[in-house]
C-alpha positions as CSV (number, residue, x, y, z in Angstrom):
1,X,-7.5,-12.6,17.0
2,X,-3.9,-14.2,16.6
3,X,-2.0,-12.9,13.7
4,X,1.3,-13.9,12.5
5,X,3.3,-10.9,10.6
6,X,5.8,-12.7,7.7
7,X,8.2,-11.1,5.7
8,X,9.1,-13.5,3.5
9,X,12.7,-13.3,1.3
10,X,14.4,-16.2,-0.7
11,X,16.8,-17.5,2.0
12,X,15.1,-16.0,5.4
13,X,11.7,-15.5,6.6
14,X,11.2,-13.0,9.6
15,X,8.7,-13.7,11.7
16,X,6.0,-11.8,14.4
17,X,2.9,-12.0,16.1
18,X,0.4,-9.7,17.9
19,X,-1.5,-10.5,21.2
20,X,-5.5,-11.7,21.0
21,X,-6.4,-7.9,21.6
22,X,-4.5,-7.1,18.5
23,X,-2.7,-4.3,20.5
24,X,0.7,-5.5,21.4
25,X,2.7,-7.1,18.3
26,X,6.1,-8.9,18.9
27,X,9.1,-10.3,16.9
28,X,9.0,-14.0,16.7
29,X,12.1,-15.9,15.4
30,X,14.0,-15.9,11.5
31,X,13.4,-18.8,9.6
32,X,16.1,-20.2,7.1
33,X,15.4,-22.3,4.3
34,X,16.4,-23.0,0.6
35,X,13.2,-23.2,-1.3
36,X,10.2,-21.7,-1.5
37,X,8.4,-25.2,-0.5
38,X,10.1,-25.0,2.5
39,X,9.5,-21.9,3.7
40,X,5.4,-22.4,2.9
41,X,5.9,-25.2,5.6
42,X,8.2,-23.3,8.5
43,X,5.3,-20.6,8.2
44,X,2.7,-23.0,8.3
45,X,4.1,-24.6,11.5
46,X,4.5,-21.6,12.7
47,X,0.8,-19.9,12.2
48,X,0.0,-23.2,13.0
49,X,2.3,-23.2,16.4
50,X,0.9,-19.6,17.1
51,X,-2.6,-20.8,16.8
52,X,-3.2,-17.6,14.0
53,X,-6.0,-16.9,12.8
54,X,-5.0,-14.1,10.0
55,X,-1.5,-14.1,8.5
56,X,0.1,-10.6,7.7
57,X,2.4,-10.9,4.4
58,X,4.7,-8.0,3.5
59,X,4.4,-7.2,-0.3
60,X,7.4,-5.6,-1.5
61,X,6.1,-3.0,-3.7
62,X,8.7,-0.4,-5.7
63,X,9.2,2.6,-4.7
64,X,6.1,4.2,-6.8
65,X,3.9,1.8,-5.6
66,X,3.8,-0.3,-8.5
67,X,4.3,-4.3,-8.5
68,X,7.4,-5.8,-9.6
69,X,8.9,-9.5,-9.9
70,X,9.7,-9.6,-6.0
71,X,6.0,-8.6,-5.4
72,X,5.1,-11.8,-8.1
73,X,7.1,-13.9,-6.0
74,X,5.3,-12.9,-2.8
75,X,2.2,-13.2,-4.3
76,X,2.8,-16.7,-5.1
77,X,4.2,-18.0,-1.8
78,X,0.8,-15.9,-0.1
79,X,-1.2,-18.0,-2.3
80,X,0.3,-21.4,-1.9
81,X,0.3,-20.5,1.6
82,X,-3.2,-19.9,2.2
83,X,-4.0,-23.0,0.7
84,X,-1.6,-25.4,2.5
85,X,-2.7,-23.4,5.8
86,X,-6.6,-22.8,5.5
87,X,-5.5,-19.3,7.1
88,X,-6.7,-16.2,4.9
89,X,-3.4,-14.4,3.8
90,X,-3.6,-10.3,3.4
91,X,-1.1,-8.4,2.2
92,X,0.8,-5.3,4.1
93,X,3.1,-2.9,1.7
94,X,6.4,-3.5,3.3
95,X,8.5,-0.3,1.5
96,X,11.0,0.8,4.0
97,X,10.3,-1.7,6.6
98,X,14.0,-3.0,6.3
99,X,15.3,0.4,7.1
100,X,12.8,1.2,9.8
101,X,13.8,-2.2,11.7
102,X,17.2,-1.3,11.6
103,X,16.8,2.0,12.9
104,X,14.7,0.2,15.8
105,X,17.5,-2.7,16.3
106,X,20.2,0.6,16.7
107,X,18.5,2.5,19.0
108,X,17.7,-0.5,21.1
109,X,21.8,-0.8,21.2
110,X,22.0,-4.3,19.1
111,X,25.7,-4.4,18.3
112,X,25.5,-3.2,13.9
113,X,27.0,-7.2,14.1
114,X,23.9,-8.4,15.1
115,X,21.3,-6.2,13.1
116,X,21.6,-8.5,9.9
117,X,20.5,-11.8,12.0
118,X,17.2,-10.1,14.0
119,X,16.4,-7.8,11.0
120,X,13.8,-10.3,9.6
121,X,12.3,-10.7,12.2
122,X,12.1,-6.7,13.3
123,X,10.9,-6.2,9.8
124,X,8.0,-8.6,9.9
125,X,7.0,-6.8,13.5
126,X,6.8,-3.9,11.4
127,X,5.0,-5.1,8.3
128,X,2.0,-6.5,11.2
129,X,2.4,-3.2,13.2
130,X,1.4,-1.3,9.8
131,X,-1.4,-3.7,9.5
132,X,-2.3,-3.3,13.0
133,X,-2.7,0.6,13.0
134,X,-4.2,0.9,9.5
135,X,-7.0,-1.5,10.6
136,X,-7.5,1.1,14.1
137,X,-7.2,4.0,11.9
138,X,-10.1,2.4,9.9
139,X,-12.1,1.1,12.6
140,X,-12.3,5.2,13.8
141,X,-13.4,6.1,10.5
142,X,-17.2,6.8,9.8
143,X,-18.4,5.0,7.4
């Protein structure tokens, strides 16, 4: 099925999607908006644009796992999301995906310059990539 990664922050949205096969995930575009509103409709054009049938929504958890007001605020836009979409939303702990796309963007040889623009978007790629290889890991798993 089609799935569209998000990670979602107050001013940019980063963006990714996997293949039908669910095998090969890949960065999409940033979105930029000013309101929450707006972002629900850039990712609904999006999924929408993408034909998804899931959408991936990076939860930023703290450090010890617990929620805090960031993780609120996710959980709202997921909600209002999956209602002005029809798509089910899941949520993907997103600790350290920042850090991880940047260490992709680097050793791909993006200029440091250019990191903070495709970040977002690397990030999300990340956030569906987790989802991706958790749901594998549990497919493998007896029940």
């Amino acid at each position: 099925m089609k799935i569209l990664g998000v990670d979602y922050g107050d001013r940019r949205t980063g963006l990714a999607a996997c293949d039908v096969t669910e095998t090969l995930s890949y960065p999409l575009t940033v979105l930029t908006h000013k309101s929450m509103r707006a972002a629900v409709e850039a990712v609904a054009g999006a999924a929408r644009d993408e034909g998804a049938q899931l959408i991936v929504l990076g939860l930023p958890l703290n450090m010890d796992g617990t929620a805090g007001a960031r993780a609120d605020k996710t959980g709202a836009f997921g909600r209002v999301l999956e209602r002005v979409t029809g798509i089910a939303v899941v949520y993907q702990d997103e600790r350290l995906t920042s850090l991880l796309a940047d260490e992709r963007l680097a050793a791909a040889g993006v200029k440091k310059s250019k990191r903070k623009e495709k970040r977002d978007m690397a990030a999300a790629q990340c956030i569906l990539e987790a989802y991706l290889n958790q749901k594998s890991r549990d497919k493998k798993t007896p029940q």
